[in-house]
N, CA, C and O atoms as a Tinker XYZ file with bonds, in Angstrom:
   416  protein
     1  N     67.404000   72.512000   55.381000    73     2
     2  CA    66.438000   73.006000   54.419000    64     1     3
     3  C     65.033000   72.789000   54.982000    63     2     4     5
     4  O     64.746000   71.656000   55.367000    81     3
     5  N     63.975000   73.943000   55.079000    73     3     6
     6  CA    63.109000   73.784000   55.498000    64     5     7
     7  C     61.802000   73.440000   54.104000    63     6     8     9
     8  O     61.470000   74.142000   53.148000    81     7
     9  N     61.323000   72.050000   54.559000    73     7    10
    10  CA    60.838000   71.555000   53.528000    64     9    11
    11  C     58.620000   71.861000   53.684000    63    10    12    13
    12  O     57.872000   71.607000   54.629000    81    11
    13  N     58.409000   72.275000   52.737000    73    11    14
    14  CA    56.657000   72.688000   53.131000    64    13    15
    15  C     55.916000   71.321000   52.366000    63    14    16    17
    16  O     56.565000   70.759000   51.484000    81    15
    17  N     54.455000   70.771000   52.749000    73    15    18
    18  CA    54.058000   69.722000   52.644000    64    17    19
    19  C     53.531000   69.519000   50.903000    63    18    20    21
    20  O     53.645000   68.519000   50.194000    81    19
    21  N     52.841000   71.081000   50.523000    73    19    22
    22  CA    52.047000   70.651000   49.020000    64    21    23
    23  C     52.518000   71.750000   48.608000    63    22    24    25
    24  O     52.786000   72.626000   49.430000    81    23
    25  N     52.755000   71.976000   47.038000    73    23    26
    26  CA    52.694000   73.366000   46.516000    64    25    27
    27  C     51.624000   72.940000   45.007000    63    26    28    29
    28  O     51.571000   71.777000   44.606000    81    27
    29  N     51.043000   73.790000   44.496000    73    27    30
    30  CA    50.462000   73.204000   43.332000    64    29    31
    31  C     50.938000   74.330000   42.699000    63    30    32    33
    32  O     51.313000   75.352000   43.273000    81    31
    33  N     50.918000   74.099000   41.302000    73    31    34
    34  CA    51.443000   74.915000   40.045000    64    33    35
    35  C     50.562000   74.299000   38.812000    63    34    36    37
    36  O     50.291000   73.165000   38.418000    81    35
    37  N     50.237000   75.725000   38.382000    73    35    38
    38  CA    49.453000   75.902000   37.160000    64    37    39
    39  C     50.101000   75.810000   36.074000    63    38    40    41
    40  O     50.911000   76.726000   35.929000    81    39
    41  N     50.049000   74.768000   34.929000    73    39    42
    42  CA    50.867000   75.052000   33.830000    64    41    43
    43  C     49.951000   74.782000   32.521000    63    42    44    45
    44  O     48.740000   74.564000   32.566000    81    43
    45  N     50.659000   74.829000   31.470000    73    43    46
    46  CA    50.012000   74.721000   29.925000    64    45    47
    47  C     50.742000   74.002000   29.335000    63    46    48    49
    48  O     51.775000   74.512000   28.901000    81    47
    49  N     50.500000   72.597000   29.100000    73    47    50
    50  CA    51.054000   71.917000   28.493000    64    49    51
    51  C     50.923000   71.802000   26.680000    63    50    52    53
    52  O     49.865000   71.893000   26.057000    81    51
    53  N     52.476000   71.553000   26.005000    73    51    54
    54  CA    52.211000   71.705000   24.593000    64    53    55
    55  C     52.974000   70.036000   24.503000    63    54    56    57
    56  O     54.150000   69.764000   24.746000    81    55
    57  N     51.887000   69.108000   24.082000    73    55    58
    58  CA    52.456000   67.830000   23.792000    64    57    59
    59  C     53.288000   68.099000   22.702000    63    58    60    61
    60  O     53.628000   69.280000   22.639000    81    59
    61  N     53.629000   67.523000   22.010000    73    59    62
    62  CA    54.236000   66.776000   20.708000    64    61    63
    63  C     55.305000   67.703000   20.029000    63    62    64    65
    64  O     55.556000   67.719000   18.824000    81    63
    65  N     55.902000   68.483000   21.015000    73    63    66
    66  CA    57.224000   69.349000   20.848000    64    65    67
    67  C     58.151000   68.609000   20.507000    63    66    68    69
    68  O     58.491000   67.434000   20.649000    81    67
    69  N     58.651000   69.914000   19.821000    73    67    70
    70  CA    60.144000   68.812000   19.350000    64    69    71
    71  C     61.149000   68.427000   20.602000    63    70    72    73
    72  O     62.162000   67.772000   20.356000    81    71
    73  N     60.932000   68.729000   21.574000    73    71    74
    74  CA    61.890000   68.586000   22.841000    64    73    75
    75  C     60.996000   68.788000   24.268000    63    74    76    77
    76  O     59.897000   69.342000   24.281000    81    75
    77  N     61.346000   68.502000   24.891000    73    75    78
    78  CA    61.152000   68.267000   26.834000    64    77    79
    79  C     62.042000   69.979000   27.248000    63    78    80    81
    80  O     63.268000   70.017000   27.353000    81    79
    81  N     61.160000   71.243000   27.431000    73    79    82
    82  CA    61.564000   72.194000   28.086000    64    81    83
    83  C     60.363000   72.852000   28.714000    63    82    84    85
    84  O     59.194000   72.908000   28.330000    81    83
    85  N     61.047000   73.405000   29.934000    73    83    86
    86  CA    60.153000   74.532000   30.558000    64    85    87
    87  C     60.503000   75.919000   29.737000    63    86    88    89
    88  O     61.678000   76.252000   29.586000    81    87
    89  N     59.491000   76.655000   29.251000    73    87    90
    90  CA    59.394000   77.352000   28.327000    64    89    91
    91  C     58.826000   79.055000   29.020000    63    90    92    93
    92  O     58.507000   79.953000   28.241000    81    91
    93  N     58.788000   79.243000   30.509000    73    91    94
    94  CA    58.351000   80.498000   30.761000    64    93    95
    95  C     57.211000   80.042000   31.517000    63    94    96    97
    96  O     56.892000   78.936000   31.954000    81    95
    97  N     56.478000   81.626000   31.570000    73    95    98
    98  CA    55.620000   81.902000   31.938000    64    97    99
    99  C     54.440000   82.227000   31.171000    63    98   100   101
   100  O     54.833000   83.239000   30.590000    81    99
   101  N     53.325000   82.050000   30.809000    73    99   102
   102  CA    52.399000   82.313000   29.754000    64   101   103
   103  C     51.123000   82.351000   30.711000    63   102   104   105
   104  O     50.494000   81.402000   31.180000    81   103
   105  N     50.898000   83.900000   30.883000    73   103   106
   106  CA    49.789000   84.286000   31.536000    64   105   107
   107  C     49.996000   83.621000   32.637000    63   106   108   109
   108  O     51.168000   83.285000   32.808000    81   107
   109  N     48.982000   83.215000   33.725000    73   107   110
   110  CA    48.846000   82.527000   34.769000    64   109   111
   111  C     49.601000   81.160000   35.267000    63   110   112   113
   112  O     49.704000   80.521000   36.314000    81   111
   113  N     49.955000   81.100000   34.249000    73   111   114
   114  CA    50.442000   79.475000   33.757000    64   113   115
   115  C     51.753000   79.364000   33.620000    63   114   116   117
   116  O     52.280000   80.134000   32.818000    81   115
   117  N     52.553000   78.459000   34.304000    73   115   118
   118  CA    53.958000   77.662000   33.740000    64   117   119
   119  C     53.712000   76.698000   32.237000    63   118   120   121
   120  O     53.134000   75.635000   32.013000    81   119
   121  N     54.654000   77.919000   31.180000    73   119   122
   122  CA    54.412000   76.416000   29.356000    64   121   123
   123  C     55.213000   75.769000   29.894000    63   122   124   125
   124  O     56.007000   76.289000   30.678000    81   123
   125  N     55.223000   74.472000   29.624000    73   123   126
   126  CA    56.098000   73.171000   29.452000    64   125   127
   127  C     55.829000   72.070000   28.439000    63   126   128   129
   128  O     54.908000   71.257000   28.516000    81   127
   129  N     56.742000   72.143000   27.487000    73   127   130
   130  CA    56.568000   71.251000   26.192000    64   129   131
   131  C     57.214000   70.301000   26.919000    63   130   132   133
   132  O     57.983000   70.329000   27.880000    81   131
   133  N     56.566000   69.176000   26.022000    73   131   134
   134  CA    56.807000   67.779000   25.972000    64   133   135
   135  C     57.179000   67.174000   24.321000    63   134   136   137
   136  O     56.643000   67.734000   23.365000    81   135
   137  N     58.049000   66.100000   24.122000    73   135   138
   138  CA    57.986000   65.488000   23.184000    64   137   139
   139  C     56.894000   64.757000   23.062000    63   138   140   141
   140  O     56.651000   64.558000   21.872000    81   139
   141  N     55.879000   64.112000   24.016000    73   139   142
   142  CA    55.350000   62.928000   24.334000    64   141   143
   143  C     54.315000   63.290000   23.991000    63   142   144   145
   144  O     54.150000   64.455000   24.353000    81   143
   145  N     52.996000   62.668000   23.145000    73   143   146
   146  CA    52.295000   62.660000   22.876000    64   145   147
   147  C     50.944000   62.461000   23.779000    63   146   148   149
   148  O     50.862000   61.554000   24.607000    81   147
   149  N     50.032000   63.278000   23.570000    73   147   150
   150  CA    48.685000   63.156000   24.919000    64   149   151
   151  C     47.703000   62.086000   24.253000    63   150   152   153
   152  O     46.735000   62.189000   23.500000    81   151
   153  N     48.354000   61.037000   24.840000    73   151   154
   154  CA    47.569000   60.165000   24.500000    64   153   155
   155  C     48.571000   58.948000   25.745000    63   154   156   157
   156  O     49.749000   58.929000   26.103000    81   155
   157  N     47.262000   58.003000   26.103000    73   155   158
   158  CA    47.722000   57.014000   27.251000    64   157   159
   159  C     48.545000   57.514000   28.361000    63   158   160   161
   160  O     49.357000   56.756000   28.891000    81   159
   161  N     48.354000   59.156000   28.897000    73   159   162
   162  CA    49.084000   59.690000   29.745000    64   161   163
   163  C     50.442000   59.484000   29.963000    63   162   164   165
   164  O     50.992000   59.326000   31.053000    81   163
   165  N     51.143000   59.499000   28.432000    73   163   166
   166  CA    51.907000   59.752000   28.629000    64   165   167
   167  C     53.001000   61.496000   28.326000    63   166   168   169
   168  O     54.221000   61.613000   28.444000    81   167
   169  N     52.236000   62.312000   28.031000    73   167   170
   170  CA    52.711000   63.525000   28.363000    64   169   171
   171  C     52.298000   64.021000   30.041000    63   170   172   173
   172  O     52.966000   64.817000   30.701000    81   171
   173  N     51.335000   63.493000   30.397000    73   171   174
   174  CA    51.393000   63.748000   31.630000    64   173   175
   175  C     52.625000   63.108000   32.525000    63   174   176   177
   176  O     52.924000   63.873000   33.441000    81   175
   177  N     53.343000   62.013000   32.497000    73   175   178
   178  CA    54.534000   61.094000   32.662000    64   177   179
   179  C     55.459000   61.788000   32.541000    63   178   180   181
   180  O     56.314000   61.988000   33.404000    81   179
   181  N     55.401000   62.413000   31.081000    73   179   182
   182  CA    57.047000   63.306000   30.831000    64   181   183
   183  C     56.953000   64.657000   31.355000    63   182   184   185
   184  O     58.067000   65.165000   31.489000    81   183
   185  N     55.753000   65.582000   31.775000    73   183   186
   186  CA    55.992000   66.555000   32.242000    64   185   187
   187  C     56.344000   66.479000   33.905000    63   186   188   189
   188  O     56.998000   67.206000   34.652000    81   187
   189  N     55.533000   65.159000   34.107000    73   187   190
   190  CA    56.373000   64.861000   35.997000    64   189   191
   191  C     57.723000   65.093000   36.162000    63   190   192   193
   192  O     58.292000   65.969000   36.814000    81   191
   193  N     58.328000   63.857000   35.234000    73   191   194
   194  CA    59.491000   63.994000   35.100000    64   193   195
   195  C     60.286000   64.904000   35.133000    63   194   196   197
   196  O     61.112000   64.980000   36.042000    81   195
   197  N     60.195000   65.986000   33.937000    73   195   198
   198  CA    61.011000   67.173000   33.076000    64   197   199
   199  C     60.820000   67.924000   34.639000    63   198   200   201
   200  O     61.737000   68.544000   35.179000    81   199
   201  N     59.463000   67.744000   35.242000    73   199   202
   202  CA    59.758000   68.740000   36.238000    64   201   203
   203  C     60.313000   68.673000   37.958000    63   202   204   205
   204  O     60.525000   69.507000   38.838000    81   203
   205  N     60.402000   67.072000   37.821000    73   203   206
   206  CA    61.290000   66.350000   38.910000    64   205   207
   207  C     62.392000   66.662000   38.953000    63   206   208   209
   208  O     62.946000   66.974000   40.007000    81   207
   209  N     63.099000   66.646000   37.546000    73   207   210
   210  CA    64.644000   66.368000   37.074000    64   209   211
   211  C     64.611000   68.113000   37.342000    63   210   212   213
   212  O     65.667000   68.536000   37.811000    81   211
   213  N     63.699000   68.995000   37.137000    73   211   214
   214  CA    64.448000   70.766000   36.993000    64   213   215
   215  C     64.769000   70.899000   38.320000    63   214   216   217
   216  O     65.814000   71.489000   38.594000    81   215
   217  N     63.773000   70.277000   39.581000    73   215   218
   218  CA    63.441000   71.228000   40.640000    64   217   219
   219  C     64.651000   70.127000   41.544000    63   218   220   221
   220  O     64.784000   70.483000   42.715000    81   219
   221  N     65.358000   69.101000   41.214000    73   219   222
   222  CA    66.102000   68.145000   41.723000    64   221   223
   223  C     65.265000   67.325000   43.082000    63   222   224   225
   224  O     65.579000   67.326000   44.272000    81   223
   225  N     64.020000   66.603000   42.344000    73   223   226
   226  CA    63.596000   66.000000   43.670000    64   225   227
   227  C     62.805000   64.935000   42.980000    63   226   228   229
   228  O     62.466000   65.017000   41.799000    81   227
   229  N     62.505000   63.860000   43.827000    73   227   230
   230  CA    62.308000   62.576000   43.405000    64   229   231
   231  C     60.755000   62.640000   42.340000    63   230   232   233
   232  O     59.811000   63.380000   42.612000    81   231
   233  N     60.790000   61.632000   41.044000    73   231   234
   234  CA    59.604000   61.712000   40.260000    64   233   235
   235  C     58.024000   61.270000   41.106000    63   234   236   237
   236  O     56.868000   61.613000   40.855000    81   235
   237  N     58.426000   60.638000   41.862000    73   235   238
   238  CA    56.986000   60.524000   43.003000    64   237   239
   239  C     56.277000   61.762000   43.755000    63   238   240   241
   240  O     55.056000   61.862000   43.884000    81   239
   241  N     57.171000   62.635000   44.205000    73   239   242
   242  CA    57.057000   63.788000   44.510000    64   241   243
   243  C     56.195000   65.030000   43.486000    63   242   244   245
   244  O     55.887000   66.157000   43.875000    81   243
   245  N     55.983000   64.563000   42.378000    73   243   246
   246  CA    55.245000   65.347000   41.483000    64   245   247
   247  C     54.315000   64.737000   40.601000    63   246   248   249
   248  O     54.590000   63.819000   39.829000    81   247
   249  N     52.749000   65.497000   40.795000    73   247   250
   250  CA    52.107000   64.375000   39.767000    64   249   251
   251  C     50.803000   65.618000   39.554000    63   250   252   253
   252  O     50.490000   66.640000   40.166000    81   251
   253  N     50.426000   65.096000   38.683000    73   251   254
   254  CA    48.741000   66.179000   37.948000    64   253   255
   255  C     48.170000   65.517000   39.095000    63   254   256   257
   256  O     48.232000   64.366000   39.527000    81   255
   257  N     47.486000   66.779000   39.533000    73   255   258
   258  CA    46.314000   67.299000   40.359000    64   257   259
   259  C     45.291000   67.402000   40.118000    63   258   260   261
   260  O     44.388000   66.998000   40.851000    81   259
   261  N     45.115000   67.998000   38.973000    73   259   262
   262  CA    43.618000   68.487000   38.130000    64   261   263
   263  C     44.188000   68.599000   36.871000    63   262   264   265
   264  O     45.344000   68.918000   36.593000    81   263
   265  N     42.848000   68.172000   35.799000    73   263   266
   266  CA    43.740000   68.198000   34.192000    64   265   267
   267  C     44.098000   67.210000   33.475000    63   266   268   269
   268  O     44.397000   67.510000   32.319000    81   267
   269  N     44.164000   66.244000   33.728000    73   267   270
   270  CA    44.448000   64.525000   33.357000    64   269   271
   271  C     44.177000   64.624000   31.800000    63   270   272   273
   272  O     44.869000   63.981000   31.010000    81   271
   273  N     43.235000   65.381000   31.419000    73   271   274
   274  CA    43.288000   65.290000   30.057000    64   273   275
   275  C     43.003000   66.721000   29.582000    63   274   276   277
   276  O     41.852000   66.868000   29.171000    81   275
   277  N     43.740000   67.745000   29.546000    73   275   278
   278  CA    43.489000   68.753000   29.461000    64   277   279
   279  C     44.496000   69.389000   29.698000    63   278   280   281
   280  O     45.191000   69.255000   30.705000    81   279
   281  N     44.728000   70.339000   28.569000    73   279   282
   282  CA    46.350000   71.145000   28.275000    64   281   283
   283  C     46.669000   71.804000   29.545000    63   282   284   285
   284  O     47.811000   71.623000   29.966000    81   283
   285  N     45.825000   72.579000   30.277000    73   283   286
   286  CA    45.432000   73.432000   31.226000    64   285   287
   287  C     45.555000   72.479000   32.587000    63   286   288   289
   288  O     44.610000   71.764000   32.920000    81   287
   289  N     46.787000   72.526000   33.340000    73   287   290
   290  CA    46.674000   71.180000   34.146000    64   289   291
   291  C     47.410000   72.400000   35.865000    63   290   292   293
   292  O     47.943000   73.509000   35.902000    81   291
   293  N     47.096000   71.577000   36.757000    73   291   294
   294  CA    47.425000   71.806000   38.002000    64   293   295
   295  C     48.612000   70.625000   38.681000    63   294   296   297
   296  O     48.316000   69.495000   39.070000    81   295
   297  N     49.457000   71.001000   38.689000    73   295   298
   298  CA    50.497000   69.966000   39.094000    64   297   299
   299  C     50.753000   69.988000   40.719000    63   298   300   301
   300  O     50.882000   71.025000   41.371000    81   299
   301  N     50.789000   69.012000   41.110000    73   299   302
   302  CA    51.461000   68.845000   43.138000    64   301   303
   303  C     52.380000   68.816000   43.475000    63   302   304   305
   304  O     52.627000   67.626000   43.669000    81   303
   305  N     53.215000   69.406000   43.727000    73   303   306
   306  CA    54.903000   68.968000   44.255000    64   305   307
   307  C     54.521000   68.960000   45.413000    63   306   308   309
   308  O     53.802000   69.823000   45.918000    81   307
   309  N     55.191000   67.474000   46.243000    73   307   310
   310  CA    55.126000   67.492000   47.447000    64   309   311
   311  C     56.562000   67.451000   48.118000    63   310   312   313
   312  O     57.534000   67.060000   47.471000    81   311
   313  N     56.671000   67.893000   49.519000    73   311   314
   314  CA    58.132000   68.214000   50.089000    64   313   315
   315  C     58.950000   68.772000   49.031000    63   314   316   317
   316  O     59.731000   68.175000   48.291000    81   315
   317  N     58.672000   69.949000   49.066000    73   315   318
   318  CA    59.478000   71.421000   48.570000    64   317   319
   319  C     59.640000   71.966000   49.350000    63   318   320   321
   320  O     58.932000   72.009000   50.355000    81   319
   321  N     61.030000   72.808000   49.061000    73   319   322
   322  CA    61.823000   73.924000   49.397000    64   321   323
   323  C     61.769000   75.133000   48.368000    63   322   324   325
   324  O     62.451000   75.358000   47.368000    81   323
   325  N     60.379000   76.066000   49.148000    73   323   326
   326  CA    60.210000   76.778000   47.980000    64   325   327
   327  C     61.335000   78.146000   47.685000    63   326   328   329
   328  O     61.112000   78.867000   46.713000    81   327
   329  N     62.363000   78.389000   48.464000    73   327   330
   330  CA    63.721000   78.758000   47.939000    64   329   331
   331  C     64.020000   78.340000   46.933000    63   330   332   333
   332  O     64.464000   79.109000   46.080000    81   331
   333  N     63.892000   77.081000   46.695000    73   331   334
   334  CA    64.684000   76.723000   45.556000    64   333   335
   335  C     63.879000   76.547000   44.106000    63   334   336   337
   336  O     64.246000   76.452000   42.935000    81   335
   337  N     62.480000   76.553000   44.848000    73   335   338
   338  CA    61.885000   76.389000   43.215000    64   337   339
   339  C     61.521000   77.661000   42.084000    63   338   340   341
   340  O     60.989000   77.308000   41.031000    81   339
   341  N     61.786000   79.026000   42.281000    73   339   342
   342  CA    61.672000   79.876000   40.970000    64   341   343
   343  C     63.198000   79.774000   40.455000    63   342   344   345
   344  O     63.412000   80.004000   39.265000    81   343
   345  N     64.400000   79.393000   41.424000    73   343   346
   346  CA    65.677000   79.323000   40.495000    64   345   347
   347  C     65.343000   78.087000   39.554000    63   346   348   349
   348  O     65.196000   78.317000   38.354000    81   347
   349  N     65.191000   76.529000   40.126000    73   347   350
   350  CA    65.345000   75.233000   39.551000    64   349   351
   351  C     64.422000   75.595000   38.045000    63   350   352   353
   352  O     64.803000   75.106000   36.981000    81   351
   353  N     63.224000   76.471000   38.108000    73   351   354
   354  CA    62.110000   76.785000   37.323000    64   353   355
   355  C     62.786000   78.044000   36.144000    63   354   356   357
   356  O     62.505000   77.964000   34.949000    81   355
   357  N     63.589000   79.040000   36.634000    73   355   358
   358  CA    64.063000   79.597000   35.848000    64   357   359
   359  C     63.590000   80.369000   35.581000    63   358   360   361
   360  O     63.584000   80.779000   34.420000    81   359
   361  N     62.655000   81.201000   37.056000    73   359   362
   362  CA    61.882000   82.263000   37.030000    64   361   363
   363  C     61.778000   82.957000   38.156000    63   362   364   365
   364  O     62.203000   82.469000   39.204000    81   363
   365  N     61.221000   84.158000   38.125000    73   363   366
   366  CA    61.359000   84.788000   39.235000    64   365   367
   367  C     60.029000   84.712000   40.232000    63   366   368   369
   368  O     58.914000   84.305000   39.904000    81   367
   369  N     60.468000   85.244000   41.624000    73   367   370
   370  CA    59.626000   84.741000   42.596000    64   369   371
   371  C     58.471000   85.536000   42.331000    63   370   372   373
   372  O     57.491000   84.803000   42.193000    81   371
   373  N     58.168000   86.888000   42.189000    73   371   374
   374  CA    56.709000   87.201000   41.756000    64   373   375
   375  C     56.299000   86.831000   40.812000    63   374   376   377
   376  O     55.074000   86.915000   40.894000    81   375
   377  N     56.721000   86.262000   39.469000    73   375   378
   378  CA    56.295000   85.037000   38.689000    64   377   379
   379  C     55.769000   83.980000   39.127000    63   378   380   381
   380  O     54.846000   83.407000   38.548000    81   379
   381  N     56.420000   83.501000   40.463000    73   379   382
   382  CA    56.395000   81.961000   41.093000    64   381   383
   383  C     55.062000   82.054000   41.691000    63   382   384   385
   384  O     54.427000   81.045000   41.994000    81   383
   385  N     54.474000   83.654000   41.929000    73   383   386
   386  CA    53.526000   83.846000   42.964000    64   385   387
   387  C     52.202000   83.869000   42.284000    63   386   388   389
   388  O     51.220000   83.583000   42.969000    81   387
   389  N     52.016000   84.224000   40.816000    73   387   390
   390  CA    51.303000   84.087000   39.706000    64   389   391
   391  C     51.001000   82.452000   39.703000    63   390   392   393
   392  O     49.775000   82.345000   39.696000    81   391
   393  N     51.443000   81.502000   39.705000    73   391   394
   394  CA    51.592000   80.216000   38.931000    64   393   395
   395  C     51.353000   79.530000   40.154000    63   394   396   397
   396  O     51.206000   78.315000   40.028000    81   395
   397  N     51.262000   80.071000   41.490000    73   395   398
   398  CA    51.237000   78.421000   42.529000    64   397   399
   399  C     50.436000   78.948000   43.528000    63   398   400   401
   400  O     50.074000   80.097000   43.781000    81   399
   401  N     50.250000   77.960000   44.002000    73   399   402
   402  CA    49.216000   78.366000   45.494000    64   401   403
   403  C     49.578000   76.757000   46.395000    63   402   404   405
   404  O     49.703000   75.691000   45.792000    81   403
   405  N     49.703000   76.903000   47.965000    73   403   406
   406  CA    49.971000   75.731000   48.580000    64   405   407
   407  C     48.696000   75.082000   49.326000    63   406   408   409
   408  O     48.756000   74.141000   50.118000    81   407
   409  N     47.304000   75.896000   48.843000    73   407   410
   410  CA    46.519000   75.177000   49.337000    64   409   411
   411  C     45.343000   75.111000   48.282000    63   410   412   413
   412  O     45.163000   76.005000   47.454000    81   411
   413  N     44.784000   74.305000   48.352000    73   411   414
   414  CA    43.923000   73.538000   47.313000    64   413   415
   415  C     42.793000   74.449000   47.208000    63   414   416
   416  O     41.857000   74.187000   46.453000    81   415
């Protein structure tokens, strides 16, 4: 598997959902609800996660970029296989091409 160093992804976070899902595409943006409330970063915590556990790669490997407090956030996956990330994501690759960019 040929693995690339950064990918960043644009998403829209909706805290205080009734559940932890990736929810589409919404405009420019990957939605991803959280149960977790934005407060003491911890919806930023559960969206690492939710999106560690989709793309099958370690929770260190993913963290906010830009956005720390702000629905409107830029996420980092580092060492990706971007083959695999519009399936793990549950979207398609000119979707994938909307939502990410690998350089800052």
């Amino acid at each position: 598997m040929n693995l690339n160093n950064a990918l960043y992804i644009r998403i829209k976070v909706v805290p205080g959902a009734s559940r932890d899902a990736i929810s589409g595409i919404l405009g420019d943006r990957l939605k991803v609800k959280t149960s977790a409330p934005p407060e003491d970063g911890k919806a930023n915590k559960a969206i690492c996660k939710l999106l560690a556990k989709s793309l099958g790669i370690k929770p260190a490997q993913v963290n906010v970029h830009r956005g720390h407090t702000n629905p409107e956030k830029t996420i980092r996956i580092d060492e990706y296989a971007i083959d695999s990330i519009s399936a793990s994501l549950g979207i398609e690759n000119d979707d994938l091409k909307k939502i990410a960019f690998d350089k800052e």
